[in-house]
KESEGU-477542 format. One line per field, with one value per residue (C-alpha): residue number from 1; x, y, z. Coordinates in Angstrom, 3 decimals. Layout:
k	(NUM:...) .
c1	(X:...) .
c2	(Y:...) .
c3	(Z:...) .
***
This chain:
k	(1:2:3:4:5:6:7:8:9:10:11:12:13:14:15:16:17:18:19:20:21:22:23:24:25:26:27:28:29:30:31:32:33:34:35:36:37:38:39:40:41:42:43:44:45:46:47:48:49:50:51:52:53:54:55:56:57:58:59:60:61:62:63:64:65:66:67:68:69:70:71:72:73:74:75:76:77:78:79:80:81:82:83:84:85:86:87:88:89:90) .
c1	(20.676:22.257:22.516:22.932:20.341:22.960:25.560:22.983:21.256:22.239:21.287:18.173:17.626:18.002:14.886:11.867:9.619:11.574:11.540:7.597:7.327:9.292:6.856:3.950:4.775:5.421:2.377:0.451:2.083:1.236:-2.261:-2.612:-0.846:-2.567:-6.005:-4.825:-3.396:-7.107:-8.156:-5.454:-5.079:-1.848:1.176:2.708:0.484:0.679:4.660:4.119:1.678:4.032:7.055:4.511:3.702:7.060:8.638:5.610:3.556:0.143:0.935:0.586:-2.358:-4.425:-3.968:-5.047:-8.513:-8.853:-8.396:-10.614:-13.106:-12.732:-13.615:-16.650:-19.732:-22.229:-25.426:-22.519:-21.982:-19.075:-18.528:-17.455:-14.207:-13.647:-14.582:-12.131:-14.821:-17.072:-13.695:-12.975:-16.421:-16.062) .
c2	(1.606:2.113:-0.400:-0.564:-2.520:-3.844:-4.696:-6.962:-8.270:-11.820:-12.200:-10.422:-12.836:-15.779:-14.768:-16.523:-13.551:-11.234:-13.167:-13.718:-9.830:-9.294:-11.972:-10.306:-6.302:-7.512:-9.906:-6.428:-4.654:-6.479:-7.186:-3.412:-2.699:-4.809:-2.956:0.428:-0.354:-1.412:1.971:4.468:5.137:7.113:5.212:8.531:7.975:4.184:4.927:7.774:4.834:1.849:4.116:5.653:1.403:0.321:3.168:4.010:0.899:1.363:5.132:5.125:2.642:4.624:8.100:6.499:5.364:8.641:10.085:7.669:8.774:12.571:11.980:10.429:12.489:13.531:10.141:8.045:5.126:4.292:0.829:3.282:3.928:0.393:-1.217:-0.990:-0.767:2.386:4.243:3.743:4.564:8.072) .
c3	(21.127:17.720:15.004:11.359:9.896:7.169:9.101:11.560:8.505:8.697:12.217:11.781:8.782:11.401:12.987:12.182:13.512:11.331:7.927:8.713:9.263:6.028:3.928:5.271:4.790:0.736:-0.137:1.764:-0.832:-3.708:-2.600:-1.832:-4.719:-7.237:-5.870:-6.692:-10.098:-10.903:-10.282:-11.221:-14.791:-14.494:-14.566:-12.703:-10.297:-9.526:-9.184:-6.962:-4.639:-5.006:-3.689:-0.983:-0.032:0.041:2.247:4.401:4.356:6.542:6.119:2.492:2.575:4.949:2.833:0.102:1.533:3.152:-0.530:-1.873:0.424:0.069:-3.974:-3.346:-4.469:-2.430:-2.159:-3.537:-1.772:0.629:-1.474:-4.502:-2.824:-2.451:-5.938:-9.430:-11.401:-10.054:-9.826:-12.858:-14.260:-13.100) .
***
């Protein structure tokens, strides 16, 4: 099956399911987004994440855990990776 997501966009806008999908990949974004701009101090970096959250979604989100986790320090705690503030403490 071959379509072109463009040229079936206003049907595929008709769908309630779809729209909902479509609200709930962006507020994700921005929620995820908004968490990793509290951490990351380069603004090369937070462009390099937004583009990574837009075009590969849970992909891009789960890397950046996993990298999260990978920096912490040996006895640190697991709620480091997770908190703005001890991040940027470091």
């Amino acid at each position: 099956m071959q379509s072109n997501l463009f040229t079936e966009w206003n049907y595929l806008a008709s769908i309630p399911w779809m729209r909902a999908t479509l609200v709930d990949f962006y507020i994700n974004v921005v929620a995820i987004f908004t968490w990793i701009a509290l951490r990351e101090r380069s603004k090369l970096a937070l462009t390099f994440w937004l583009l990574g959250l837009v075009f590969l979604g849970s992909i891009a989100t789960t890397t950046y855990i996993i990298v999260q986790l990978i920096k912490l320090k040996a006895g640190e705690p697991v709620s480091n990776a997770f908190s703005p503030l001890a991040y940027r403490r470091r």
